[in-house]
N, C-alpha and C positions, 0 to 999 in steps of 0.2 A: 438276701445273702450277699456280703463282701466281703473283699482279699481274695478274690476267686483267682486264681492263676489263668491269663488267657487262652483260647486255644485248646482247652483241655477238656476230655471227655470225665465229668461227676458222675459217679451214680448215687441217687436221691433215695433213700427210703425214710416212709414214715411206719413206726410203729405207735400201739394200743397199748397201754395198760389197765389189767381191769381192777378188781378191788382186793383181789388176792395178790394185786405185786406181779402176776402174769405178764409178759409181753408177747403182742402177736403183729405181724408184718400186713400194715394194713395199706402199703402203696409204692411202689416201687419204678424206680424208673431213670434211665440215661439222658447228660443234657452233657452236651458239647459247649462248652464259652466260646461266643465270636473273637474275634479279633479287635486289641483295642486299637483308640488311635494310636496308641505308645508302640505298639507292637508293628505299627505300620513306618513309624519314623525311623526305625531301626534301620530299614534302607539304605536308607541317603545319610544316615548319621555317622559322625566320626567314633570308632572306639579307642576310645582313650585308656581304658583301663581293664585288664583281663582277668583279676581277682582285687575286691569284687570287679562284676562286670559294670563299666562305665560308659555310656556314649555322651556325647556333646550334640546336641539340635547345631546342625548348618545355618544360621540365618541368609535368608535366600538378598537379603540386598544390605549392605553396611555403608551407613554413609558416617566421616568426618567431617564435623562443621570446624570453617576455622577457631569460632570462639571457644572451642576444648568442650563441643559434644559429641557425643559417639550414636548414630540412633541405627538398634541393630531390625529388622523386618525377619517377623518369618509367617511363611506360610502367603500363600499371593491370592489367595481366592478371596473375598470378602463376602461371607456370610451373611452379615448383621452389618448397620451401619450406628447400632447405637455404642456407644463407648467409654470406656472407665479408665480413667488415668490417677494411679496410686504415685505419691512421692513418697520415698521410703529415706528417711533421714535419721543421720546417729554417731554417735562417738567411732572413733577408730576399731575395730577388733569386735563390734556389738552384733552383729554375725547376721548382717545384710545381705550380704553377697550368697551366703548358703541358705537364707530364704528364699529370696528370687529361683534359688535351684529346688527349693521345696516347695514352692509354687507352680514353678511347669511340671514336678511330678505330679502333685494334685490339679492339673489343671489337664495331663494329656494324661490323664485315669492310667496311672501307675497302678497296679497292684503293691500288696505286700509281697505276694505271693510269687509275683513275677522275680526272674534271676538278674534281672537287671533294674540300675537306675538311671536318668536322664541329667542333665546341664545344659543349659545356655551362658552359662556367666565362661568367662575365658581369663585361665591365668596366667595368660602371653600377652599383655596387655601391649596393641601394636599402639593405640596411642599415651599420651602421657598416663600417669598414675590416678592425676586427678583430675581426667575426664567423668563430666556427665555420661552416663551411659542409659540409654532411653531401649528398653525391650517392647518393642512393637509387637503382640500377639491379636493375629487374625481369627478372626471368629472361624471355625470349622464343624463339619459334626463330626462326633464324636466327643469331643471340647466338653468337660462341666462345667465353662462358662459359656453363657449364651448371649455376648457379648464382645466386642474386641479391646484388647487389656492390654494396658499401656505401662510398663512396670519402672520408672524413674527412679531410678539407684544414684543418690548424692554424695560425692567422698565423704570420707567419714571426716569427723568435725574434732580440732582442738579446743585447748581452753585459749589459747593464743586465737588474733583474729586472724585471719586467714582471706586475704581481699581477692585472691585468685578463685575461688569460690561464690563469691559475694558476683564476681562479674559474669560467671558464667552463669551462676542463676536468673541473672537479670538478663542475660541473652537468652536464655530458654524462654523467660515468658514474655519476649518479645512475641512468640511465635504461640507459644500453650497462651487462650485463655482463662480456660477453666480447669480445676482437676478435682479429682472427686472424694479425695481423701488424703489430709497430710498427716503418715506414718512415723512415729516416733518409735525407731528399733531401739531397745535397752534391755539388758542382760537381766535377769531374776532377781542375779543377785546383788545388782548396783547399789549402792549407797551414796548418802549426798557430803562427799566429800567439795572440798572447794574447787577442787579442779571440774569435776561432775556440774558443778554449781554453775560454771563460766561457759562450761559446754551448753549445756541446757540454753541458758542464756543467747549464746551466739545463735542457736538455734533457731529459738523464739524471737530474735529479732530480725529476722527474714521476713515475718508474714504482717499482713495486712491486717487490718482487723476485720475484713470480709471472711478470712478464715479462722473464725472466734473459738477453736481445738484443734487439737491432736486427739490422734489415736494411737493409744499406747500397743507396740509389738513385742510382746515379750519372751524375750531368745533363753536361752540356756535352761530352759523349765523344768525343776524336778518335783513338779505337783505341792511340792509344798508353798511354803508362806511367801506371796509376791515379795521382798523388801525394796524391790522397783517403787514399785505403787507408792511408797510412804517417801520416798524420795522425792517423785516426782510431784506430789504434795506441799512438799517440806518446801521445794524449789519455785511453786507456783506457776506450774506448766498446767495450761486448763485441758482438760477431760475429760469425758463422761463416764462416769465410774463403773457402769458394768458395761461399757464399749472398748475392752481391752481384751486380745488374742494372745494367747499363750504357745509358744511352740519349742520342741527341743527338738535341734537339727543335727545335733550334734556326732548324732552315730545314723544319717540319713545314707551317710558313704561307706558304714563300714563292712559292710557286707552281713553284720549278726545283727541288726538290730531287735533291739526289743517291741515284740509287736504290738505291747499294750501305751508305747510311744510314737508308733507309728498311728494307731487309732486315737490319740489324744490329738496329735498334728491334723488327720483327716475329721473330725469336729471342728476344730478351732476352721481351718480351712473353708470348710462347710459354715458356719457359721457366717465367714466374713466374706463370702462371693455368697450366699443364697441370702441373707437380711436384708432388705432392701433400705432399711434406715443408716447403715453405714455407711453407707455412699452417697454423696448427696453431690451439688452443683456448684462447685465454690469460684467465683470471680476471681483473680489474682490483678486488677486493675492496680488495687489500695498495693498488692504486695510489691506488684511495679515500680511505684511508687515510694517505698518504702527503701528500696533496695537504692532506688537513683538518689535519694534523699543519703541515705547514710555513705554511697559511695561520694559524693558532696561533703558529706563532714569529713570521712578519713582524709579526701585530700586538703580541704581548709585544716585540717588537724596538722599533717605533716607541713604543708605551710607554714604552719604556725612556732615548729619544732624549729624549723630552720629560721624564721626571724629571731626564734628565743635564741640560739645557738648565737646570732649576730652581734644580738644585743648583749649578752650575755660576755662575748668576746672585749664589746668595744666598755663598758662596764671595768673590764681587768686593766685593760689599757688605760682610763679614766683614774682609777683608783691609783696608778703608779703615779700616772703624772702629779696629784693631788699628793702621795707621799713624798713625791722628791719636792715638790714645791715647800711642802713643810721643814723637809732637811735640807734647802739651802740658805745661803745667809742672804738680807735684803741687797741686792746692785745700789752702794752707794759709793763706788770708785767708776763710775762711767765718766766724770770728766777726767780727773786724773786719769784714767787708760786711755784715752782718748786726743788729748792735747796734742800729743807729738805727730801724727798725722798728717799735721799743718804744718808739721816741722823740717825745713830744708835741710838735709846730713847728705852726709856724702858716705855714699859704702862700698864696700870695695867684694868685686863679684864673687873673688877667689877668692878670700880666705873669711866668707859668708862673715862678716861684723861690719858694724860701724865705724869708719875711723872719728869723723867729724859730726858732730850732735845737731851743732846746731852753728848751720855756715852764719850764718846773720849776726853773730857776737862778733865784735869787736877785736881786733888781734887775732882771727884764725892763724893757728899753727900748721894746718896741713895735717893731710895722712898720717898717722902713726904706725903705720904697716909697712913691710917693706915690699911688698907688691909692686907691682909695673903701674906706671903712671894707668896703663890704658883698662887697668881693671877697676877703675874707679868710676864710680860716676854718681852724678849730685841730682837727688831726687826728695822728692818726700815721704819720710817714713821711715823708720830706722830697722837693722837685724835687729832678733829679740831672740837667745836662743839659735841661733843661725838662719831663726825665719826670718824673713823679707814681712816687718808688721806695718803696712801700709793699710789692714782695714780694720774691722773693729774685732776684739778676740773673741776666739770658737766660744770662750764660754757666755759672751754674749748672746752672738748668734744663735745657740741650743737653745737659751730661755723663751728664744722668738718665737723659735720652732715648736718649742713646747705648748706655748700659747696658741698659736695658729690652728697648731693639730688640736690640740684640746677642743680648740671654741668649732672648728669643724666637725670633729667626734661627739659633739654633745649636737651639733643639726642634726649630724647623722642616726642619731640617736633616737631624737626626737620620731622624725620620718618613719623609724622603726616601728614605732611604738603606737604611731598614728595607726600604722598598717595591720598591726595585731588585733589594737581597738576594733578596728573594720570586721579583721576577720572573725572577733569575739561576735561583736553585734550578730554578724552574717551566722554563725554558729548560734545562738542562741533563738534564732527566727528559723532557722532548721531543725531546731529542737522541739522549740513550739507546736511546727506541724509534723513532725513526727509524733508525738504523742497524742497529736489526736487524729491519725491513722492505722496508726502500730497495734498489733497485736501485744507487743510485748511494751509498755507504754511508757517506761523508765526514760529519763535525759540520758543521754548518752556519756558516760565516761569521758570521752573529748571536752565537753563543752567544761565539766570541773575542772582537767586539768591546765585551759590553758587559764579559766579565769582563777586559779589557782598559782599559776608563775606569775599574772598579772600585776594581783596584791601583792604578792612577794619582792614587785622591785621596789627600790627607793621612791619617792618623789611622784 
C-alpha cells in the first residue's frame, strides 16, 4: 500500500466473495502509519507557503566558492559513504530547478496524501544568477536513497556561448572526479528548431568522451508522444533509448494535483534511484580537458577578432593612400618649386612680401615697399602668399609622408598577419585534439571563422 498519509490511524479489511456475488468480512484490523522522514523535517523547516502548504529544507551548511559555486549540505549525519553525483544540465525554462524539488519529495517519502510539500532550491538567489548550485544530500534512514546524493544543477544554457559557465564548470571538476550520470533536462515538447540545435550543441561540447551519453529527463510530460526524443535524435545527442525518465512537475506546487501524475513521477523516480544500470562511474579527466582546451580556443579566437579588427583598419588606411596616389598628377615641377631657396631676396617683415627677388642681379633697385628700412631684411627664400617659402612646399612634403606611412602600414601589416597565421596554426592543433577527446567531436566554429577572414584578405 502507498500514498498513505503519515501519522494516521487505517483501518484495513479484507472481504470474501463467493460464487453467488456474496460478500463476507473475512479480516479486519487497525494500523496507525509511522512518521515519515518528511514529516520529521517539518521542524526545523522554513514555511514558505500557507495554501498550498510549502516548506523549504534548511540546509545545515552553505558554502560560496569564489569561482560562482554554491554547494548547499543538508543533513550532517553520514549514513553510507557510497555516493551518486547527478549533473542535471538544459536550456533556460526546461524545469530543472522544480525537479531537484521533486526529487527531495521522492527522496524524503513525501506522500500524496500528505498536506504538505517540500524545496530545497531557493528563489532569493543570494549569489549570482548563474551560480553552480551543488545540493549535498546525506544518507539518513528513512531516505529511499540508500545512498548520499549529490544533485548538480547547471544554469540553464543558450544558443549563444556563454564562457562564464564554461569556467565555472571547469572549476567544479577541478574538485568532482567522477559523476555518475550526465542528465539532459528537455521539456516533452521540444523541437529541433535551430536555436534548440545550438543549445544541444554547447551542451555536448562540455564532455569528454569518457562520458560517451546522456540521459534524457523529460519535464513537461503529458503521457503522450515524447517529441523530445525525435529531436534529440534529429540533433545527434547520444542516448540509450529506453534510459529516459519522464516527469511532470508542473502542478507538484499546486496544491490539487492529479494523483494519477503524481504516481507516474513516483515510477519514473523509482526507476532511476532503484536501476543500478543508470548510474555508472564516469571519469571527468577527458571532460577537464576539453573545457581547458576550448576555453584556449575562445581566447585564441577573440585574439584573433582583434588583430582582424587591426588589420582590417590599416587595410582602409592603405586603400586611401593607393586612391589619392592614383588621383594626383606625377611631381614634375620639384626643380622649378625648388630653385629659389637658394635664392638671396630681401623681404620685408611687415607687410609679409618680397620686395627684392633676387639681390644678386645687376642694378638692384631697392625695396619697393614703403616700410621702415629696419623691417627689411636679406635672406633666402622669398614670401609666397605671405608665407615665408624658405623650405620645400606642404604639397611636397604630404607625398613624403604618404610614402613613409604607407611603407610602415604595410610592415605593420605584415607583423599582423604573421601573428594570426600563429594563432590559426595554434587553433587548428587545438582542434585536432579536441576531436579526438570530445564527446561532441565536431572542429569548432572558431577555427572556420578565422581561417575564413584569412582567405578573404588580399595577397
Amino acid at each position: 500500500m502507498s500514498n498513505l498519509k503519515n501519522e494516521t490511524l487505517y483501518e484495513i479489511k479484507i472481504f470474501w466473495e463467493d460464487s453467488n456475488g456474496d460478500e463476507s468480512l473475512m479480516f479486519k484490523t487497525e494500523v496507525r502509519t509511522v512518521a515519515s522522514i518528511a514529516s520529521k523535517l517539518l521542524k526545523s523547516a522554513e514555511q514558505i507557503c500557507d495554501d498550498p502548504l510549502i516548506y523549504r529544507i534548511c540546509p545545515i551548511k552553505i558554502t560560496n566558492l569564489p569561482e560562482g559555486i554554491q554547494i548547499r549540505e543538508f543533513f550532517s549525519d553520514v549514513k553510507n559513504k557510497d555516493e551518486r553525483s547527478i549533473l542535471l544540465l538544459g536550456a533556460r525554462g526546461s524545469g530543472k530547478s522544480t525537479l531537484v524539488d521533486a526529487i527531495i519529495n521522492y527522496v524524503t517519502d513525501v506522500a500524496f496524501a500528505d498536506n504538505f510539500r517540500l524545496k530545497i532550491t531557493d528563489e532569493k538567489k543570494t549569489q549570482g544568477e548563474e551560480d553552480i548550485v551543488c545540493y549535498k544530500i546525506r544518507c539518513q534512514d528513512g531516505l529511499k536513497v540508500r545512498f548520499n546524493l549529490n544533485i548538480i544543477d547547471v544554469p540553464g544554457f543558450e544558443s549563444r556561448y556563454n564562457e562564464s559557465i564554461y569556467q565555472k564548470l571547469l572549476a567544479l571538476f577541478q574538485s568532482v572526479r567522477y559523476i555518475s550520470a550526465a542528465c539532459l533536462v528537455v521539456p516533452s515538447f521540444c523541437r529541433l528548431t535551430e536555436e534548440n540545435r545550438r543549445i544541444f550543441n554547447n551542451i555536448l561540447s562540455i564532455f569528454g568522451n569518457d562520458i560517451n551519453y546522456v540521459v534524457p529527463f523529460i519535464t513537461f510530460d503529458d503521457t503522450g508522444e515524447i517529441k523530445a526524443l525525435s529531436s534529440l535524435k534529429a540533433a545527434n545527442v547520444p542516448f540509450v533509448e529506453h534510459m529516459h525518465f519522464r516527469f511532470n512537475n508542473s502542478q507538484l506546487f499546486s496544491g490539487n494535483e492529479n494523483k494519477e501524475i503524481w504516481n507516474t513521477r513516483q515510477t519514473s523516480m523509482q526507476n532511476l534511484f532503484g536501476e543500478p544500470t543508470v548510474f555508472g562511474n564516469f571519469p571527468v579527466e577527458k571532460t577537464r580537458d576539453v573545457l581547458k582546451t576550448r576555453n584556449t580556443i575562445i581566447q585564441d579566437f577573440e585574439n584573433s577578432k582583434t588583430l582582424k579588427q587591426q588589420i582590417e583598419q590599416k587595410e582602409v588606411i592603405l586603400k586611401d593612400y593607393d586612391l589619392r596616389k592614383r588621383r594626383q598628377q606625377p611631381i614634375q615641377r620639384s626643380v622649378e618649386t625648388n630653385w629659389h631657396v637658394r635664392t638671396i631676396c630681401i623681404n620685408c617683415t611687415m607687410c609679409k612680401q618680397t620686395c627684392v627677388f633676387d639681390c644678386s642681379v645687376k642694378g638692384c633697385l631697392g625695396c619697393q615697399c614703403a616700410c621702415s628700412f629696419a623691417h627689411h631684411v636679406k635672406e633666402y627664400g622669398r614670401y609666397r602668399t605671405h608665407e615665408r617659402d624658405t623650405l620645400k612646399t606642404v604639397h611636397i612634403i604630404e607625398d613624403q609622408t604618404d610614402q613613409k606611412n604607407e611603407e610602415r602600414l604595410q610592415i605593420e601589416k605584415r607583423t599582423l598577419l604573421t601573428e594570426l597565421n600563429m594563432i590559426y596554426d595554434s587553433l587548428l592543433r587545438l582542434a585536432e585534439f579536441i576531436t579526438t577527446i570530445a564527446l561532441h567531436n565536431e572542429p569548432p566554429i572558431e577555427v572556420k571563422n578565422v581561417r575564413k577572414f584569412i582567405e578573404s584578405l588580399p595577397n
